[in-house]
Each structure stands twice: as C-alpha cells, then as structure tokens.
N, C-alpha and C positions, 0 to 999 in steps of 0.2 A: 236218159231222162224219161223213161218210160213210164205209165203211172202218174206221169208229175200233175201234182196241184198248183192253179191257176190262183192262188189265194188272190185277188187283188180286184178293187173297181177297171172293169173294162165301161168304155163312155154309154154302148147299147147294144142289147143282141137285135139284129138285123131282120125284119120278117118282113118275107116277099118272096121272089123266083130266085131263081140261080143268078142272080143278079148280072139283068139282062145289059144293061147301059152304066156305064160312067157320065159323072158329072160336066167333064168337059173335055174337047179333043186336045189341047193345050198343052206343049210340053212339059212336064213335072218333074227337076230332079231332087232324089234324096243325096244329101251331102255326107248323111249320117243317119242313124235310127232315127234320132231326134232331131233332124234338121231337113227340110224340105224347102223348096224354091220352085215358084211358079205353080204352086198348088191351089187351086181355087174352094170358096165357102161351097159344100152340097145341100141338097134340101133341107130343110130343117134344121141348121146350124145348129141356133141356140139351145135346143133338145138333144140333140144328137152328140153335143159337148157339154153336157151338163156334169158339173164338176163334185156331186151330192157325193159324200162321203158313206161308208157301206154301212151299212145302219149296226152299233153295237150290240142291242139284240139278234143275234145269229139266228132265233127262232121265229125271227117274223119273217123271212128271205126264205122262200120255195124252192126246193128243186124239181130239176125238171130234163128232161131228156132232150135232141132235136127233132124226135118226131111227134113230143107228145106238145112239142112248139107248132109244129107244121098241121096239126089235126085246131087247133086256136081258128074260130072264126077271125076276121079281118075288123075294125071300127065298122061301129052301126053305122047305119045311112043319116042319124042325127047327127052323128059325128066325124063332117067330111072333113079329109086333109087335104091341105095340098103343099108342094114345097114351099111355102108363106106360114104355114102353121107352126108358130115359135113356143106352145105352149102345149105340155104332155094331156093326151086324154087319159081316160080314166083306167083305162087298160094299161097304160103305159107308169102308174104309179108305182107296181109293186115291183119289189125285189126279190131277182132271182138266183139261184146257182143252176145252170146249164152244164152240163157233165156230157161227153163225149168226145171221139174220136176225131184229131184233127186233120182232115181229108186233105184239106191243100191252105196256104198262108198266100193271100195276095195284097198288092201295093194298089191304089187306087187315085188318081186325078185330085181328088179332095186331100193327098195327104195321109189319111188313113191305111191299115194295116187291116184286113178283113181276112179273120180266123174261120175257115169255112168248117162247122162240125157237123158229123153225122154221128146216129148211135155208135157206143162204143163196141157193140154185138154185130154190127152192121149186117141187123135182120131184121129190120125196119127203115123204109124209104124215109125220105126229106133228108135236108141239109139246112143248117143255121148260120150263120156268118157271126160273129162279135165281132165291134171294128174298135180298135184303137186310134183317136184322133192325133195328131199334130199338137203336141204342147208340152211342157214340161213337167207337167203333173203323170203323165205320160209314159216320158222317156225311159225309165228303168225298165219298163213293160215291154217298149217298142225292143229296149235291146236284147231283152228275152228273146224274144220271140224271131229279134232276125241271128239270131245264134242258133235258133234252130236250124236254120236254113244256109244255103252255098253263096250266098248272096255278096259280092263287095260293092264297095262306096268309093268314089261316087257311082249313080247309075242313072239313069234318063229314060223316059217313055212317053206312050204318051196313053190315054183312057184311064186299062189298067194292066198288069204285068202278075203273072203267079210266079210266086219262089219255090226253085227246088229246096224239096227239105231234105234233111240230112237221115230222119229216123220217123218216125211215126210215133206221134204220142196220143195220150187218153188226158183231158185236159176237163176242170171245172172253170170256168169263168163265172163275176158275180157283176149282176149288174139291172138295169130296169130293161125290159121291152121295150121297142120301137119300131115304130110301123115307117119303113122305107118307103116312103114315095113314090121315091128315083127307080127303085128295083123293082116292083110291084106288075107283075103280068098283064096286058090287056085281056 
C-alpha cells in the first residue's frame, strides 16, 4: 500500500517536539482499533476532537509538507494556551492536506493513534504527528492504520507504545493544526 492516500478527516496534526510526555501513566488497554479502556481525556480535548467535516471545497484545504509544518512559528504571546484552552485559535482554523512519509504509528494514554510524518524525500528535518482519537467517527481510520502495523488485540501499556509497521508508506492526511500543549518543548 505504498503511495497510499490518506483521503479522510484525521481529528489534528500535532505541533510540538517529538512528543516528549503522555497524558497519563495509567494503564490503557486497546480491546480493538476502536475500542480502548482506561484511556484518559489529553489537553485540549474538545479541539483536539473536533468532529468538522473536511470542507467540500477541496480548494480552500492547503497542502503542506512536515517540514514546512515544523519552520510555522508557534501562537502569539496574545494567544496563550494551555491544556484548559477548549477553543481553536486563529492559526488552528484552516485546513490542511499534510503529505509524507510515515516514520513510525504510535498508541497513546489518551486513546489516540499518533501518525508520526516526516518528508517523503526525507531531505528535510522535523516530524509531524496526526493523531486519531477514540470514537467512532474514527474507527474505520483507526483500523486502517493498525493494519498497517504487527499489532494484536487485546494489548496493554501504559504512557505510550510505537507499533511495528509492517511496510512503509507515503501518506496524505487532511485535517486542521493543532498546537499540542502536552508535547510542546520547554
């Protein structure tokens, strides 16, 4: 499935570090793609699960690469977040198509499914994450994507857990910015 197109709303591409910390130490198991237990709400829920449907016009959605993600200044200083902040800033309105290489697929404490992408050339640094939340608007994504991967169910962790993938692929995902809190470097 080399090549493959990500046609589908992913909930948020992730901007921050290598995503330093999970949401909780907590054991979390998956029972199934679409089924989790013991998985707690991460920062900015209500944004970070926002359920907005990919907009019909195809030409108002940007593409965009992971590194020309990772050169994005960060929210002004008028506009602080913090994991309380339930409401998208202005940065975080527009819709994107994110096109690259998927470096590694991990499972995460909140539930989530975090696509880490680097360029597909991978001749430019940074990495991106898209995450997949917990829900059923969800599901047919989540089992994409653990089909990729060596993964069986049930399974148990606790933080977060990377899946071995089975192949390497070149992936667009479509979805709005979001400014990670939780992952955000000191």
């Amino acid at each position: 499935m080399n090549g493959a197109l990500f046609p589908a709303l992913l909930a948020a591409f992730v901007i921050g570090s290598a995503f330093a910390k999970s949401v909780t130490a907590g054991a979390v198991t998956f029972v199934s793609p679409c089924e989790c237990q013991g998985q707690k709400s991460g920062s900015r829920w209500p944004v970070k699960t926002d359920p907005s449907p990919v907009p019909l016009d195809k030409s108002t959605i940007q593409s965009v690469t992971p590194s020309q993600i990772c050169e994005w200044k960060g929210p002004a200083p008028n506009e602080p977040l913090t994991p309380e902040t339930d409401t998208r800033i202005a940065a975080e309105q527009k819709w994107y198509n994110l096109t690259g290489r998927l470096d590694s697929v991990k499972v995460e404490a909140d539930g989530d499914i975090t696509l880490v992408l680097k360029d597909a050339e991978g001749k430019k640094a940074g990495s991106v994450g898209a995450e997949i939340p917990v829900g059923s608007i969800w599901c047919e994504l989540r089992q994409t994507v653990f089909g990729w991967t060596t993964q069986s169910f049930p399974f148990t962790f606790k933080e977060s857990q990377k899946l071995q993938m089975r192949e390497q692929h070149i992936i667009t995902v479509t979805g709005k910015a979001f400014f990670d809190v939780q992952h955000v470097s000191a």
